[in-house]
C-alpha positions as CSV (number, residue, x, y, z in Angstrom):
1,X,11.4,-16.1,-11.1
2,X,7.7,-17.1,-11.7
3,X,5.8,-16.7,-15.0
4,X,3.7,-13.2,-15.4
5,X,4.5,-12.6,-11.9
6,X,6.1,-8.6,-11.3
7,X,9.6,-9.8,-10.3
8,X,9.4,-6.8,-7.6
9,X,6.9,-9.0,-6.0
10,X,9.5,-11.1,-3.5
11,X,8.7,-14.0,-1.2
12,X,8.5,-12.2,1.8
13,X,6.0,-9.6,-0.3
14,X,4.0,-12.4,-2.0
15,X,3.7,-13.9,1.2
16,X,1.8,-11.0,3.1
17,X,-0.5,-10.0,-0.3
18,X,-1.8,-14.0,0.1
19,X,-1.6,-14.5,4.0
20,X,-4.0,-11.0,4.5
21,X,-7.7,-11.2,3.8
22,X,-10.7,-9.3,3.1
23,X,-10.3,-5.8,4.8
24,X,-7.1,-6.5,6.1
25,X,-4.6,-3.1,5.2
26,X,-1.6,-3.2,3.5
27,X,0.9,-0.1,4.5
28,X,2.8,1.4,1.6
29,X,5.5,4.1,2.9
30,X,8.2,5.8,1.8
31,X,12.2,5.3,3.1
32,X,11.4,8.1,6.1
33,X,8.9,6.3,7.5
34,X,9.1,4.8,10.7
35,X,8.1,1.2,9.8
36,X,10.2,-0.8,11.7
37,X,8.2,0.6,15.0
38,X,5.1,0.4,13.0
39,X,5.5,-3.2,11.7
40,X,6.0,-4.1,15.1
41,X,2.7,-3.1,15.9
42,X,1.1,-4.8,13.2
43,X,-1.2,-7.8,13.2
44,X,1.7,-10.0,11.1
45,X,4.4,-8.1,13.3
46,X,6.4,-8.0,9.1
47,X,8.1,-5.7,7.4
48,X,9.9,-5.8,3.9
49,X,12.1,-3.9,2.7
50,X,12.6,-3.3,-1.0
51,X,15.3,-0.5,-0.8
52,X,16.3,1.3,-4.8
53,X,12.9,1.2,-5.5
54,X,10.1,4.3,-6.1
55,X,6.5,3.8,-5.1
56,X,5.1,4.1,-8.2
57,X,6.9,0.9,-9.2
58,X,6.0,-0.7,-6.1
59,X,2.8,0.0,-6.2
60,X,2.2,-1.1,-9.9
61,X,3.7,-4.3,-8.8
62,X,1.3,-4.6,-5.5
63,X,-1.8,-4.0,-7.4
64,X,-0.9,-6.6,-10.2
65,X,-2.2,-9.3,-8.2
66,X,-3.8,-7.3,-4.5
67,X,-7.5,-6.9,-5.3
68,X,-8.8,-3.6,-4.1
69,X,-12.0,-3.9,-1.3
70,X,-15.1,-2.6,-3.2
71,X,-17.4,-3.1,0.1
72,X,-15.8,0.3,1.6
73,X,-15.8,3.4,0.4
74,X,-12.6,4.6,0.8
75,X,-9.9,1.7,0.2
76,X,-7.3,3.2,-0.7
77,X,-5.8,6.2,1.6
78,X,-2.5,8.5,1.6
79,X,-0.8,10.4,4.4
80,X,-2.3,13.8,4.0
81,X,0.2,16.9,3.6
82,X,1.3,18.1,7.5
83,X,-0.2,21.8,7.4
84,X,-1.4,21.7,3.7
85,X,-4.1,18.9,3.4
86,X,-5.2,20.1,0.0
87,X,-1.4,19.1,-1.3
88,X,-1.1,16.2,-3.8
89,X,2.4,16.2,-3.8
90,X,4.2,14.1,-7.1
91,X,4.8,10.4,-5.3
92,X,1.0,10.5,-4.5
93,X,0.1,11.2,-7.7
94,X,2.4,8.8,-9.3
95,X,0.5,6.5,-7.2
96,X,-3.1,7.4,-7.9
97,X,-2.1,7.0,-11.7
98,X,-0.6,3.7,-10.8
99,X,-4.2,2.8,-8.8
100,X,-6.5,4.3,-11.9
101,X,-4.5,2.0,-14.4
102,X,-4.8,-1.3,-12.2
103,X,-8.7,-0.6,-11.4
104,X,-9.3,0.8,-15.2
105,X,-10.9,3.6,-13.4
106,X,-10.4,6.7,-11.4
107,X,-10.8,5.8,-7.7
108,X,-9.8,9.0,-5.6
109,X,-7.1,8.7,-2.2
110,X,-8.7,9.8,0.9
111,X,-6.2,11.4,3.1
112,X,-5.7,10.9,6.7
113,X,-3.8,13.5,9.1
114,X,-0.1,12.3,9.6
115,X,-0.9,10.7,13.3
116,X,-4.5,9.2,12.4
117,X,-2.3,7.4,9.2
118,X,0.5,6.0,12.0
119,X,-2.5,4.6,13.9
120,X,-4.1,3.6,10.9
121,X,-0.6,1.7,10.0
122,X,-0.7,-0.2,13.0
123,X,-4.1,-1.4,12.4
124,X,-2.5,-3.0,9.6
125,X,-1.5,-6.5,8.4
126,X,1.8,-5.9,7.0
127,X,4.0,-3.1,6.6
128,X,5.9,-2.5,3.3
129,X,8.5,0.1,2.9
130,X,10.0,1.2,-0.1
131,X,13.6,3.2,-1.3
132,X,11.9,6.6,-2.4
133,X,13.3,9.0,0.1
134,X,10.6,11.4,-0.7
135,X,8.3,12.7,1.6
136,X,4.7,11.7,1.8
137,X,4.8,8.9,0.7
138,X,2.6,6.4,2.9
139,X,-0.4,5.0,1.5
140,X,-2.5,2.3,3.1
141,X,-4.2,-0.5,0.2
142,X,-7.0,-2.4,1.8
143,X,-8.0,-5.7,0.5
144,X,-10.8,-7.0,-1.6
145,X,-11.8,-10.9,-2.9
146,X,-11.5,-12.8,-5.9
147,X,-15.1,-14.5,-5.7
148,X,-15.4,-17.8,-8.0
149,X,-15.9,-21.6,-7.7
150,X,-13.4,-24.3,-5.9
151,X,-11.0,-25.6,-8.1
């Protein structure tokens, strides 16, 4: 356990939010997802597992200490809704309540098409995949800097 650290946050997880940088992704899917084919693809070749957990938690944890990239204009994206792209179904919007309170402000999903969000996964650093079996849950978190002086 570490001081005022999310104890959701493991090793393996702490690991990949400090080893990515600046516009690297960070995949976010749900227990359906194929991530184990997808990590393999990605540029740290990782996936953890944190099984008995929803996204919304995860994603609170994730955003505790992953600053979001502010150069881009869409960060943060969700899988979009096969046949129904207008859907928000409830994980995602768990999610984008979890990214509005971390940011202090509201800052809208863009959706990607199921197979442009696999491709987009692999283009990733690191795969994460969460417990919550349901559907639609795959988000992709890009990441931002912490400017300041050396220490």
């Amino acid at each position: 356990m570490l001081k005022a650290i999310d104890p959701v946050l493991s090793a393996d997880l702490l690991w990949i939010l400090a080893a990515m940088g600046h516009g690297d992704d960070l995949a976010l899917v749900d227990a359906n997802h194929p991530a184990q084919t997808i990590a393999g693809a990605t540029a740290s070749g990782r996936l953890v597992r944190l099984p008995g957990l929803s996204l919304q938690r995860v994603a609170r944890a994730v955003l505790s200490v992953l600053p979001v990239d502010d150069f881009e204009p869409q960060p943060l994206r969700r899988m979009l809704v096969v046949g129904d792209a207008q859907a928000v179904p409830a994980v995602q919007r768990e999610v984008q309540a979890e990214i509005d309170r971390a940011l202090g402000r509201p800052e809208p999903l863009a959706g990607l098409e199921r197979f442009a969000f696999y491709e987009a996964a692999r283009r990733a650093f690191a795969v994460v995949q969460v417990g919550d079996p349901r559907p639609y849950g795959c988000f992709l978190f890009r990441k931002g800097v912490i400017a300041g002086e050396p220490g």
